[in-house]
KEMAR-286276 format. One line per 10 residues: number of its first residue (from 1); their letters; for each residue x, y, z of N, C-alpha, C, CB. Coordinates in steps of 0.2 Angstrom, whole numbers, always signed. Glycine has a CB too. Layout:
# residues N
NUM) A) X Y Z X Y Z X Y Z X Y Z  ... $
This chain:
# residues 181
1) XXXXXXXXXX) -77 +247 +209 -83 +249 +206 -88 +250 +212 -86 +244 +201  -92 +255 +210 -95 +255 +217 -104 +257 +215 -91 +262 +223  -106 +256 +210 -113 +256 +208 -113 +252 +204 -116 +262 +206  -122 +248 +204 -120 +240 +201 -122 +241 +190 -127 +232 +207  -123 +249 +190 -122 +248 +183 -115 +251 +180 -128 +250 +180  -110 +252 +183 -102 +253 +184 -100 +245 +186 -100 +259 +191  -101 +240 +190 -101 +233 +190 -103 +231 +184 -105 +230 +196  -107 +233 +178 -110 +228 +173 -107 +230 +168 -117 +228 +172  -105 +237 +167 -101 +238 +162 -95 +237 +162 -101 +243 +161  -90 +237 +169 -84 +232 +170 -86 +225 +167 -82 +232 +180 $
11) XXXXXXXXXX) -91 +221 +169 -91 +214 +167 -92 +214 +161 -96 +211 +169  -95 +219 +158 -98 +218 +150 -89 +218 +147 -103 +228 +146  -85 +224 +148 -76 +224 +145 -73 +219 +147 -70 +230 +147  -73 +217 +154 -69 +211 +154 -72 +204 +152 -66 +210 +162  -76 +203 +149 -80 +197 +145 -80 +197 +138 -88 +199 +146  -78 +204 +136 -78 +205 +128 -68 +203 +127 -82 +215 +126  -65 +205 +134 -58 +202 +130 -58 +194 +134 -49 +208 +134  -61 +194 +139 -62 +184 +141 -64 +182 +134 -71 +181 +146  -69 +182 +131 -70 +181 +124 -65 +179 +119 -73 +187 +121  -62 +187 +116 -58 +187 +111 -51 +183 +113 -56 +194 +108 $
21) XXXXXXXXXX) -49 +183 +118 -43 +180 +122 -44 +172 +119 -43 +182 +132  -49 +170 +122 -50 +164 +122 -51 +160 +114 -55 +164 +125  -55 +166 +111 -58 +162 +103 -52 +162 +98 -64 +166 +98  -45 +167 +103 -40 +168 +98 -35 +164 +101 -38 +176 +97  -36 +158 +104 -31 +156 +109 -26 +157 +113 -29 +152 +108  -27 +163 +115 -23 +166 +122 -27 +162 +128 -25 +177 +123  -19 +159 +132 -21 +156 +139 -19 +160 +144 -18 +149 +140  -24 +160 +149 -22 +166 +153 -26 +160 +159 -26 +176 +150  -24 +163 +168 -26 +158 +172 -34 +159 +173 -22 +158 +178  -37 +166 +176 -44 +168 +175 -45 +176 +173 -49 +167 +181 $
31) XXXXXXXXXX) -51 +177 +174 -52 +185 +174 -57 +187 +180 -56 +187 +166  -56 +191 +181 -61 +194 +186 -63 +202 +189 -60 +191 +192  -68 +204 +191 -70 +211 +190 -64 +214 +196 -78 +213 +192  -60 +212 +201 -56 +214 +205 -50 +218 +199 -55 +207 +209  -48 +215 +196 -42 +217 +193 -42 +214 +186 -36 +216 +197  -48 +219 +181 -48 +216 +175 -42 +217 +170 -53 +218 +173  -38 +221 +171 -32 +223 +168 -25 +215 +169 -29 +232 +172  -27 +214 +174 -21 +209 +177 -18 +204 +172 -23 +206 +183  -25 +201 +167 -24 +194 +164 -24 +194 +156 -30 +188 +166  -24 +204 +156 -24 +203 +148 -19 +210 +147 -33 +204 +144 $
41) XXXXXXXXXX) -14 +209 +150 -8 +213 +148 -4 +213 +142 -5 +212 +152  -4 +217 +137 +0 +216 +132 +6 +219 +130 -4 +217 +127  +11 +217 +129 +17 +218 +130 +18 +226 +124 +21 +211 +128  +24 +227 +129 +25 +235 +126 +30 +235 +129 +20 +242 +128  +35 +239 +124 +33 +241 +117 +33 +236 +113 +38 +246 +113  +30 +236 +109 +25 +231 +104 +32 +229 +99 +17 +236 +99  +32 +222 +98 +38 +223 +93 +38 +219 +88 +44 +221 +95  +42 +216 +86 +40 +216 +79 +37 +209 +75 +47 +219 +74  +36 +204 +79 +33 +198 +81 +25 +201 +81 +37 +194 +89  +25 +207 +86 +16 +209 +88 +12 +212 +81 +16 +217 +96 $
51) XXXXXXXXXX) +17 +217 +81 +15 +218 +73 +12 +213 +67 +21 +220 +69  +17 +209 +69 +14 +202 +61 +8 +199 +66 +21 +192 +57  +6 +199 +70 +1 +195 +72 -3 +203 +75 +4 +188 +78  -3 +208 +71 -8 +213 +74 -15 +212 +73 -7 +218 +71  -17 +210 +68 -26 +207 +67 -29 +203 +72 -27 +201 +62  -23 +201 +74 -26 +197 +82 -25 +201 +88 -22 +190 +84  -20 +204 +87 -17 +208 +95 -25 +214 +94 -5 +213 +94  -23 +217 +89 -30 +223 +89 -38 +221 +89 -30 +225 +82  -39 +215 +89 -46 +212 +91 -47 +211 +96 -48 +206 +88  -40 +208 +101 -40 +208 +110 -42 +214 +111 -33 +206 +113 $
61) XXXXXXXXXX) -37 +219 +109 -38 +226 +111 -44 +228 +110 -33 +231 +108  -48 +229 +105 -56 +232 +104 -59 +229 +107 -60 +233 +99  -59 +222 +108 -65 +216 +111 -69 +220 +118 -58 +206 +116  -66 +223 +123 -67 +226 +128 -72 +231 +128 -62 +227 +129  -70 +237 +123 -73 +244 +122 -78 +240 +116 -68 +252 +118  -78 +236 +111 -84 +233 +109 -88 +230 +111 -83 +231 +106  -86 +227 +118 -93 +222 +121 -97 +228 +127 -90 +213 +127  -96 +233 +126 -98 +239 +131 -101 +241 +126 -94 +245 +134  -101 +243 +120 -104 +248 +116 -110 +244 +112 -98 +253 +112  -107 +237 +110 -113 +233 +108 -118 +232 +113 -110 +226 +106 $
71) XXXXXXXXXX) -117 +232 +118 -122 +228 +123 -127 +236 +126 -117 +223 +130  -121 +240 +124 -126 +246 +127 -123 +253 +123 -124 +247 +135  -125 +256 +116 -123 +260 +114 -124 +268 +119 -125 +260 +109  -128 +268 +123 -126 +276 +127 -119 +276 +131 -133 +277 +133  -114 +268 +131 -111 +268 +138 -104 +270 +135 -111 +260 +142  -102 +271 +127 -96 +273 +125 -91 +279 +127 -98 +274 +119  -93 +284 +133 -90 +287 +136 -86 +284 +142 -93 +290 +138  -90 +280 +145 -87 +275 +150 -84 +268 +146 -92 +273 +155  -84 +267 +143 -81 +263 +138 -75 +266 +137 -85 +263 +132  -75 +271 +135 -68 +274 +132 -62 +275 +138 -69 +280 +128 $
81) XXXXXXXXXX) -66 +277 +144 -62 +277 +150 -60 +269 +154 -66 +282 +156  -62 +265 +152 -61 +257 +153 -55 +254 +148 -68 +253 +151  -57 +257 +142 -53 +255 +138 -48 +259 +136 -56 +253 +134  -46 +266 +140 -41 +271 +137 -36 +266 +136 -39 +277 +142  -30 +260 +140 -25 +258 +139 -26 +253 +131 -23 +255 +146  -32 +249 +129 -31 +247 +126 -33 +250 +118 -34 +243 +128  -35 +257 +119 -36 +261 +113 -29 +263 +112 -42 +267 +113  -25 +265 +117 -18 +269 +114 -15 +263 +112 -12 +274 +122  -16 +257 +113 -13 +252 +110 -14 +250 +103 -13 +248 +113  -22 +252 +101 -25 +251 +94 -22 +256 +89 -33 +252 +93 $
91) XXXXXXXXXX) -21 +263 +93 -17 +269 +90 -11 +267 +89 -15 +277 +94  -6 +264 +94 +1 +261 +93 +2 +256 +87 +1 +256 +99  -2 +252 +88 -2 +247 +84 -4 +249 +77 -6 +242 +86  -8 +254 +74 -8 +256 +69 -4 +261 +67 -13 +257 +69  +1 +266 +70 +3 +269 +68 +11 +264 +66 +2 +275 +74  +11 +258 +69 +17 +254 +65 +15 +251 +58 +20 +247 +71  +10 +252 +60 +7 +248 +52 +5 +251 +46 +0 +245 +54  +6 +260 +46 +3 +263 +43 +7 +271 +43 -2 +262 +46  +11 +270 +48 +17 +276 +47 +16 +283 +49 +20 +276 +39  +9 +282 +52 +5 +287 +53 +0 +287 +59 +1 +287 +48 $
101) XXXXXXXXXX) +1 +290 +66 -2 +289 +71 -8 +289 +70 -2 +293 +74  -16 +289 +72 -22 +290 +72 -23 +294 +74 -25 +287 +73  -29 +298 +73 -32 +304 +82 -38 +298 +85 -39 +317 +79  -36 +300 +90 -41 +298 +93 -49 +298 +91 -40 +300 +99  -53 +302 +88 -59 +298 +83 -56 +293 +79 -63 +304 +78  -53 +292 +75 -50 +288 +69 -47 +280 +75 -41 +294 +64  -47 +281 +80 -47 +275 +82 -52 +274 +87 -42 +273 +85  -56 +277 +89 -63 +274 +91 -65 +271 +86 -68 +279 +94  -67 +274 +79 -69 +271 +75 -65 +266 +70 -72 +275 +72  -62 +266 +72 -58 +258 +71 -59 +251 +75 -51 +258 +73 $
111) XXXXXXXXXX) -61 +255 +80 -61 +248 +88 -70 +246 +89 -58 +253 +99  -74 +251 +84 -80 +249 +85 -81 +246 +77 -85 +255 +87  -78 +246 +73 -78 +243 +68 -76 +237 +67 -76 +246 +65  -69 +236 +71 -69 +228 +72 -70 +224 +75 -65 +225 +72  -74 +228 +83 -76 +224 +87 -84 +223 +85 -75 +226 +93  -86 +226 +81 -93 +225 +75 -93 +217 +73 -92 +232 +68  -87 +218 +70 -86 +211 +64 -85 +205 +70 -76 +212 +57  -82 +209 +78 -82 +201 +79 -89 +198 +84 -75 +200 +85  -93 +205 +83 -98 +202 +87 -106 +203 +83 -97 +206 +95  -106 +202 +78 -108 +199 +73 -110 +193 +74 -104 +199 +68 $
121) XXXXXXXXXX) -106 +190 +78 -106 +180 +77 -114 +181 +83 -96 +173 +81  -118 +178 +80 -123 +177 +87 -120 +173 +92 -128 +173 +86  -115 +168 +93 -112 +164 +96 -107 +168 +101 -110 +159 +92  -103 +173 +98 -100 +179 +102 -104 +183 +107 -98 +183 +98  -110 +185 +103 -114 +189 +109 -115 +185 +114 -121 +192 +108  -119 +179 +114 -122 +175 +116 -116 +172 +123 -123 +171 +110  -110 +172 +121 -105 +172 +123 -103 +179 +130 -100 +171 +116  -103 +182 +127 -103 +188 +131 -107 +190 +137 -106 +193 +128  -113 +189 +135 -118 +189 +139 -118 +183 +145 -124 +190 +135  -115 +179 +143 -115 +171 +149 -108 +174 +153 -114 +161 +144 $
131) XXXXXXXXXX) -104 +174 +149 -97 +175 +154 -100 +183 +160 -87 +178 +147  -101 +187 +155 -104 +194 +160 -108 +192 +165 -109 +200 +155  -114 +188 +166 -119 +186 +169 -116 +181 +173 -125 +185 +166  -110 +179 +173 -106 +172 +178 -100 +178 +182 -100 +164 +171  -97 +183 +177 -92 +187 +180 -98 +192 +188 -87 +192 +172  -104 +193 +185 -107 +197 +189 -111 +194 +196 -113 +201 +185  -109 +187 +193 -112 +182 +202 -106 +180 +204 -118 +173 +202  -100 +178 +201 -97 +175 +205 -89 +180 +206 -97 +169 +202  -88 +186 +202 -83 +189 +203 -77 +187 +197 -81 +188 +210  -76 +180 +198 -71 +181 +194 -71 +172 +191 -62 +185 +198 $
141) XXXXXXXXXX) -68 +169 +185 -70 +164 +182 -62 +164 +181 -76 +165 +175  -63 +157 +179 -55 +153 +179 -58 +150 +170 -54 +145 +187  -52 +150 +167 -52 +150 +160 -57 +141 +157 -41 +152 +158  -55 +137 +163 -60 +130 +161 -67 +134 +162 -59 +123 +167  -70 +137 +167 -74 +140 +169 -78 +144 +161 -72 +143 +177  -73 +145 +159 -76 +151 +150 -79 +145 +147 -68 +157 +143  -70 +141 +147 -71 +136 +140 -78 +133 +140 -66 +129 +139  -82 +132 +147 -90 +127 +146 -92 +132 +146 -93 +121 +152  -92 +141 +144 -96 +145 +144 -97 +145 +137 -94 +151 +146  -91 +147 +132 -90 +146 +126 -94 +139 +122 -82 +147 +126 $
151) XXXXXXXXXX) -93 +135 +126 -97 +130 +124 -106 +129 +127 -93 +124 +125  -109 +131 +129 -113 +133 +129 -116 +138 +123 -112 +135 +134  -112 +143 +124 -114 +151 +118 -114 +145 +111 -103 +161 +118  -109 +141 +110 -109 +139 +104 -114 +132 +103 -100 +138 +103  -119 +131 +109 -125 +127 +105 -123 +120 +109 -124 +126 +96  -117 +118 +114 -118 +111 +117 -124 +114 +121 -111 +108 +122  -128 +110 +124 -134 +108 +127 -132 +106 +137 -135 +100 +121  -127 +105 +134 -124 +100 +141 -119 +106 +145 -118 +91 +137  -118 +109 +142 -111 +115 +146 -113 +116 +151 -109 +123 +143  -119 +119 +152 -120 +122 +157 -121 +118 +163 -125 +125 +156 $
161) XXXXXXXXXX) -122 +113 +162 -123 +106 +167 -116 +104 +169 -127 +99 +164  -111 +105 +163 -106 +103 +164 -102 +108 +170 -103 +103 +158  -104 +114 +171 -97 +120 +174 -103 +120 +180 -93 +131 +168  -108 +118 +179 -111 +117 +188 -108 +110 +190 -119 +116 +189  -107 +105 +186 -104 +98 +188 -97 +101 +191 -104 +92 +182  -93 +105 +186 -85 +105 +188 -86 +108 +194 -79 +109 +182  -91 +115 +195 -87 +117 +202 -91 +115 +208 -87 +126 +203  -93 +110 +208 -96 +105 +213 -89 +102 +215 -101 +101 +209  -84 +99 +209 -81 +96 +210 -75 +98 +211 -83 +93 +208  -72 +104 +209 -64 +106 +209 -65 +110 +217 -62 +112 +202 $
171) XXXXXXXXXX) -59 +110 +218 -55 +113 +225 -50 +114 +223 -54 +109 +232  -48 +120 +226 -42 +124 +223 -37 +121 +224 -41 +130 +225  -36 +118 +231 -32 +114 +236 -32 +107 +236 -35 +116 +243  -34 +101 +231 -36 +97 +229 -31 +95 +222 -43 +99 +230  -26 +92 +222 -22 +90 +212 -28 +85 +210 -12 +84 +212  -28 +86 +206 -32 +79 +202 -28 +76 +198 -38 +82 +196  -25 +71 +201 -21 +64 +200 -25 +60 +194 -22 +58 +207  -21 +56 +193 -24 +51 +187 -27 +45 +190 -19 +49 +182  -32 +46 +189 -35 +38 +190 -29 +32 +186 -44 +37 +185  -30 +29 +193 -25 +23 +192 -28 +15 +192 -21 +24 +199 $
181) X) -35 +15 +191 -39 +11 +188 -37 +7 +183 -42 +13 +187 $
Protein backbone atom coordinates (compact mmCIF):
# COMPACT_ATOMS: atom_id res chain seq x y z
CA UNK A 1 0.00 0.00 0.00
CA UNK A 2 1.61 3.07 -0.71
CA UNK A 3 -0.88 5.99 0.16
CA UNK A 4 -2.15 6.22 3.64
CA UNK A 5 -5.82 6.21 2.65
CA UNK A 6 -5.06 2.76 0.56
CA UNK A 7 -3.33 1.81 4.22
CA UNK A 8 -6.90 2.64 5.87
CA UNK A 9 -8.97 0.95 3.67
CA UNK A 10 -6.53 -2.32 3.76
CA UNK A 11 -7.06 -1.85 7.63
CA UNK A 12 -10.73 -1.21 7.45
CA UNK A 13 -11.02 -5.22 5.32
CA UNK A 14 -8.57 -6.89 7.29
CA UNK A 15 -10.41 -5.68 10.64
CA UNK A 16 -13.84 -6.46 9.34
CA UNK A 17 -12.60 -10.35 8.78
CA UNK A 18 -10.36 -9.98 12.28
CA UNK A 19 -13.83 -9.29 13.54
CA UNK A 20 -16.09 -12.03 12.01
CA UNK A 21 -13.14 -14.62 12.30
CA UNK A 22 -13.11 -14.03 15.77
CA UNK A 23 -16.95 -13.56 16.91
CA UNK A 24 -17.36 -16.80 14.77
CA UNK A 25 -14.56 -18.55 16.56
CA UNK A 26 -12.03 -19.04 13.92
CA UNK A 27 -8.46 -19.27 15.59
CA UNK A 28 -6.03 -17.89 13.48
CA UNK A 29 -2.27 -16.73 14.98
CA UNK A 30 -2.63 -12.73 13.90
CA UNK A 31 -3.56 -10.46 11.13
CA UNK A 32 -1.63 -7.70 9.69
CA UNK A 33 -1.57 -5.15 6.87
CA UNK A 34 1.65 -6.87 5.39
CA UNK A 35 -0.21 -9.96 4.12
CA UNK A 36 -3.83 -9.65 4.87
CA UNK A 37 -4.90 -12.65 2.87
CA UNK A 38 -2.35 -14.96 4.76
CA UNK A 39 -4.62 -15.72 8.15
CA UNK A 40 -8.00 -16.00 6.46
CA UNK A 41 -7.52 -18.45 3.78
CA UNK A 42 -10.52 -20.50 3.10
CA UNK A 43 -10.25 -23.74 1.72
CA UNK A 44 -11.14 -24.59 -1.93
CA UNK A 45 -12.81 -26.27 -3.39
CA UNK A 46 -15.40 -25.81 -0.80
CA UNK A 47 -16.80 -29.17 0.27
CA UNK A 48 -19.36 -30.34 1.60
CA UNK A 49 -18.71 -29.92 5.43
CA UNK A 50 -18.17 -25.78 4.08
CA UNK A 51 -21.53 -25.81 2.69
CA UNK A 52 -23.42 -26.90 5.99
CA UNK A 53 -21.54 -24.44 7.87
CA UNK A 54 -22.06 -21.69 4.90
CA UNK A 55 -23.83 -18.96 7.09
CA UNK A 56 -20.76 -18.68 8.74
CA UNK A 57 -18.11 -19.30 6.04
CA UNK A 58 -20.22 -16.47 3.93
CA UNK A 59 -20.15 -13.82 6.82
CA UNK A 60 -16.14 -14.34 7.04
CA UNK A 61 -16.17 -13.79 3.28
CA UNK A 62 -18.34 -10.41 3.25
CA UNK A 63 -16.93 -9.27 6.80
CA UNK A 64 -14.06 -7.64 4.75
CA UNK A 65 -15.93 -5.73 1.60
CA UNK A 66 -18.50 -4.86 4.44
CA UNK A 67 -16.26 -3.09 6.87
CA UNK A 68 -14.95 -0.96 3.79
CA UNK A 69 -18.25 0.11 2.51
CA UNK A 70 -19.82 0.51 6.08
CA UNK A 71 -17.23 2.77 7.23
CA UNK A 72 -16.98 4.44 3.89
CA UNK A 73 -19.64 4.16 1.24
CA UNK A 74 -17.73 5.99 -1.71
CA UNK A 75 -14.79 3.15 -1.15
CA UNK A 76 -16.92 0.14 -2.78
CA UNK A 77 -14.73 0.02 -5.90
CA UNK A 78 -11.77 -0.53 -3.98
CA UNK A 79 -13.60 -2.64 -1.86
CA UNK A 80 -14.36 -4.88 -4.49
CA UNK A 81 -10.74 -5.10 -5.75
CA UNK A 82 -9.78 -6.16 -2.03
CA UNK A 83 -12.22 -8.36 -1.74
CA UNK A 84 -12.37 -9.94 -5.43
CA UNK A 85 -11.07 -13.38 -3.90
CA UNK A 86 -13.63 -13.39 -1.21
CA UNK A 87 -16.73 -12.33 -3.49
CA UNK A 88 -15.88 -15.37 -6.10
CA UNK A 89 -16.18 -17.30 -2.93
CA UNK A 90 -19.75 -15.79 -1.90
CA UNK A 91 -20.69 -16.65 -5.80
CA UNK A 92 -19.10 -20.17 -5.09
CA UNK A 93 -20.75 -20.73 -2.14
CA UNK A 94 -24.01 -19.72 -3.34
CA UNK A 95 -24.04 -21.27 -6.51
CA UNK A 96 -23.72 -24.84 -4.27
CA UNK A 97 -26.49 -23.70 -2.30
CA UNK A 98 -28.79 -22.72 -5.03
CA UNK A 99 -27.79 -24.58 -8.21
CA UNK A 100 -27.41 -21.38 -9.76
CA UNK A 101 -24.29 -19.13 -10.12
CA UNK A 102 -24.84 -15.33 -9.19
CA UNK A 103 -23.57 -12.37 -11.62
CA UNK A 104 -21.58 -10.51 -9.97
CA UNK A 105 -24.25 -7.44 -9.03
CA UNK A 106 -26.38 -10.34 -7.40
CA UNK A 107 -23.39 -10.86 -5.14
CA UNK A 108 -22.25 -7.60 -4.34
CA UNK A 109 -25.57 -7.21 -3.13
CA UNK A 110 -25.49 -10.18 -1.12
CA UNK A 111 -22.14 -9.25 0.65
CA UNK A 112 -23.54 -5.83 1.62
CA UNK A 113 -26.52 -7.16 2.82
CA UNK A 114 -25.05 -9.58 5.23
CA UNK A 115 -22.35 -7.65 6.17
CA UNK A 116 -25.21 -4.96 6.89
CA UNK A 117 -26.90 -7.53 9.42
CA UNK A 118 -23.41 -8.04 10.97
CA UNK A 119 -22.55 -4.69 11.56
CA UNK A 120 -25.70 -3.44 12.85
CA UNK A 121 -24.40 -4.56 16.30
CA UNK A 122 -22.89 -1.21 17.71
CA UNK A 123 -20.36 -3.34 19.42
CA UNK A 124 -19.12 -4.67 15.84
CA UNK A 125 -18.58 -1.29 14.57
CA UNK A 126 -17.12 -0.26 17.56
CA UNK A 127 -15.01 -3.31 17.21
CA UNK A 128 -13.87 -2.38 13.83
CA UNK A 129 -12.83 0.72 14.27
CA UNK A 130 -10.44 -0.28 17.41
CA UNK A 131 -8.75 -3.26 15.67
CA UNK A 132 -8.48 -0.79 12.27
CA UNK A 133 -6.96 2.09 14.49
CA UNK A 134 -4.44 -0.64 16.38
CA UNK A 135 -3.87 -2.58 12.81
CA UNK A 136 -2.93 1.27 11.48
CA UNK A 137 -0.18 2.00 14.53
CA UNK A 138 1.04 -1.16 14.90
CA UNK A 139 0.93 -3.16 11.59
CA UNK A 140 -0.23 -6.23 12.58
CA UNK A 141 -2.16 -7.66 15.95
CA UNK A 142 -1.86 -11.13 17.38
CA UNK A 143 -5.37 -12.73 17.97
CA UNK A 144 -4.90 -12.14 22.22
CA UNK A 145 -4.09 -8.60 21.12
CA UNK A 146 -8.21 -8.48 19.22
CA UNK A 147 -9.63 -10.63 22.08
CA UNK A 148 -8.92 -7.35 24.66
CA UNK A 149 -10.04 -5.35 21.50
CA UNK A 150 -13.31 -7.22 21.23
CA UNK A 151 -13.60 -6.66 24.80
CA UNK A 152 -13.19 -3.36 24.95
CA UNK A 153 -15.82 -2.82 21.64
CA UNK A 154 -18.11 -4.99 23.98
CA UNK A 155 -18.17 -2.44 27.13
CA UNK A 156 -15.14 -4.03 29.56
CA UNK A 157 -13.86 -0.78 30.95
CA UNK A 158 -10.54 -2.42 31.84
CA UNK A 159 -9.48 -3.88 28.11
CA UNK A 160 -7.81 -1.36 27.14
CA UNK A 161 -5.47 -1.18 30.14
CA UNK A 162 -5.40 -4.71 29.84
CA UNK A 163 -3.55 -5.15 25.89
CA UNK A 164 -1.35 -2.11 27.18
CA UNK A 165 -0.51 -4.14 30.32
CA UNK A 166 -0.07 -7.59 28.06
CA UNK A 167 2.29 -5.87 25.60
CA UNK A 168 4.42 -4.39 28.19
CA UNK A 169 4.69 -7.65 29.26
CA UNK A 170 4.88 -10.42 26.45
CA UNK A 171 8.13 -11.15 24.42
CA UNK A 172 7.96 -13.24 21.72
CA UNK A 173 11.17 -14.97 22.78
CA UNK A 174 10.12 -15.39 26.35
CA UNK A 175 7.50 -19.07 27.24
CA UNK A 176 5.26 -18.11 30.00
CA UNK A 177 5.74 -21.04 32.50
CA UNK A 178 3.45 -21.66 35.19
CA UNK A 179 3.95 -20.18 38.33
CA UNK A 180 5.11 -22.65 40.51
CA UNK A 181 4.10 -20.88 43.75
Amino acid sequence: MTTDRERWLLACFVAGHALADSRLGHIYERVCLEDPLEYNEIPRPFSDGDVERSDSLLTRLAAGFGAIVFFDACAEDAAKLLAERDLEGIAELLERQRGQRPSMPQTLAYARELSSVFFESAENRTAVELIRNQLLEHGSLTLHEIDFLLDAADGDTEALEDLQQYRASFSPTRIPWPDES
